[in-house]
C-alpha positions as CSV (number, residue, x, y, z in Angstrom):
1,X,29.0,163.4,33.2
2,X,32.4,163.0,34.2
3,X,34.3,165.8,34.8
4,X,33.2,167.9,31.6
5,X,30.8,170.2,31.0
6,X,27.5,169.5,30.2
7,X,28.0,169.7,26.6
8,X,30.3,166.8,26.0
9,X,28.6,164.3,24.7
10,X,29.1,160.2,24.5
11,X,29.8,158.8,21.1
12,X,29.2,155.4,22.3
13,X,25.2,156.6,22.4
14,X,25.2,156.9,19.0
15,X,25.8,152.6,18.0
16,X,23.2,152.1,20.9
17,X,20.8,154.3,19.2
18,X,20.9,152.7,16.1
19,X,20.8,149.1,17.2
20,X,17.5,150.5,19.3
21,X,15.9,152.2,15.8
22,X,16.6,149.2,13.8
23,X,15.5,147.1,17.1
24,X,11.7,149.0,16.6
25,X,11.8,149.2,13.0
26,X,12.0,145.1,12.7
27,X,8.8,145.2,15.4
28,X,7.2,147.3,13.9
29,X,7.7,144.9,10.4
30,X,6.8,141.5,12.5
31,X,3.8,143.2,13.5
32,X,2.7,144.5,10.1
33,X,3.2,141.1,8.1
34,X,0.9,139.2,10.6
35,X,-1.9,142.1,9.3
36,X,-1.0,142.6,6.0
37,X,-0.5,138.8,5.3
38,X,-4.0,138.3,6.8
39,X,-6.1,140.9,4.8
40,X,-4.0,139.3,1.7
41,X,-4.8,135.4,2.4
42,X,-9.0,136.5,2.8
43,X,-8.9,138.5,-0.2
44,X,-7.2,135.8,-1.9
45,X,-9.2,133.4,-0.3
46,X,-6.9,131.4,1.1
47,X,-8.4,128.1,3.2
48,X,-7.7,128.9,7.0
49,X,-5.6,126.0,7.0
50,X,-3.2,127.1,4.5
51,X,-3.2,130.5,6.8
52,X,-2.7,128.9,9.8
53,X,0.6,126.7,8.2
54,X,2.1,130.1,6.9
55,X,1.9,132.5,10.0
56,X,3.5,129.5,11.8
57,X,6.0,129.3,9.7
58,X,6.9,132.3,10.6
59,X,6.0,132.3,14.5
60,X,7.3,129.2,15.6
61,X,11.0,130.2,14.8
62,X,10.3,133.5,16.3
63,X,9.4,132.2,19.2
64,X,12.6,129.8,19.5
65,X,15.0,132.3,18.4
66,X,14.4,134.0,22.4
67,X,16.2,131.0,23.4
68,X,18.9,131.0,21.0
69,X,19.7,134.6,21.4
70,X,20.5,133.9,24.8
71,X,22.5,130.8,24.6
72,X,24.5,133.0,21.8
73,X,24.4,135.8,24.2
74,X,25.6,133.7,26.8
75,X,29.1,132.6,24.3
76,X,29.4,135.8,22.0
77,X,27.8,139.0,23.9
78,X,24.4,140.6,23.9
79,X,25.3,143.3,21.4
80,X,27.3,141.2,18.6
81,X,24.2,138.6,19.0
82,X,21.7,141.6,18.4
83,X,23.6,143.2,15.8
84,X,23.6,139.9,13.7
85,X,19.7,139.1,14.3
86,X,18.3,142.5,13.5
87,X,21.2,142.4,10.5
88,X,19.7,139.1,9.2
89,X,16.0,140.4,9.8
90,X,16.7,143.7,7.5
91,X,18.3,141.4,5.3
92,X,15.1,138.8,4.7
93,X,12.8,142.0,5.0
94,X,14.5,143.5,1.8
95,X,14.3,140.0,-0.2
96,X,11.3,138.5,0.5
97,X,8.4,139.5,-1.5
């Protein structure tokens, strides 16, 4: 700390903290649909083709968007770039059924 004492605190930590819960939370909710939509599709018994479409669907964005974060990090700034991706994620988490 600079020159205070040790009960000052940083309210910069607080915006970090927030974009690192909401950060987990959207892990933790990419994680869970890849279970939950499986135990759904075999007790619907959905063909393993229709399975395999859906959870790419969903995978092969994700697994683009790492290199169109950091082009947009590169222009706009990691943290307005992560701010607007776990913004957008919240947002299709609460709409989608």
């Amino acid at each position: 700390l600079r020159g205070g004492s040790s009960s000052s605190h940083n309210p910069n930590i607080y915006p970090l903290a927030l974009l690192a819960a909401t950060s987990i939370l959207t892990y933790y909710e990419r994680t869970g649909f890849t279970i939950a939509f499986t135990h759904v599709a075999d007790a619907k018994g959905y063909p393993q083709d229709l399975k395999g479409r859906v959870m790419g669907c969903f995978y092969y964005p994700y697994a683009v968007s790492g290199f169109v974060g950091g082009t947009l990090s590169n222009a706009y700034g990691g943290w307005r770039v992560m701010w607007c991706a776990n913004a957008a994620w919240i947002f299709l988490a609460l709409v989608s059924p």
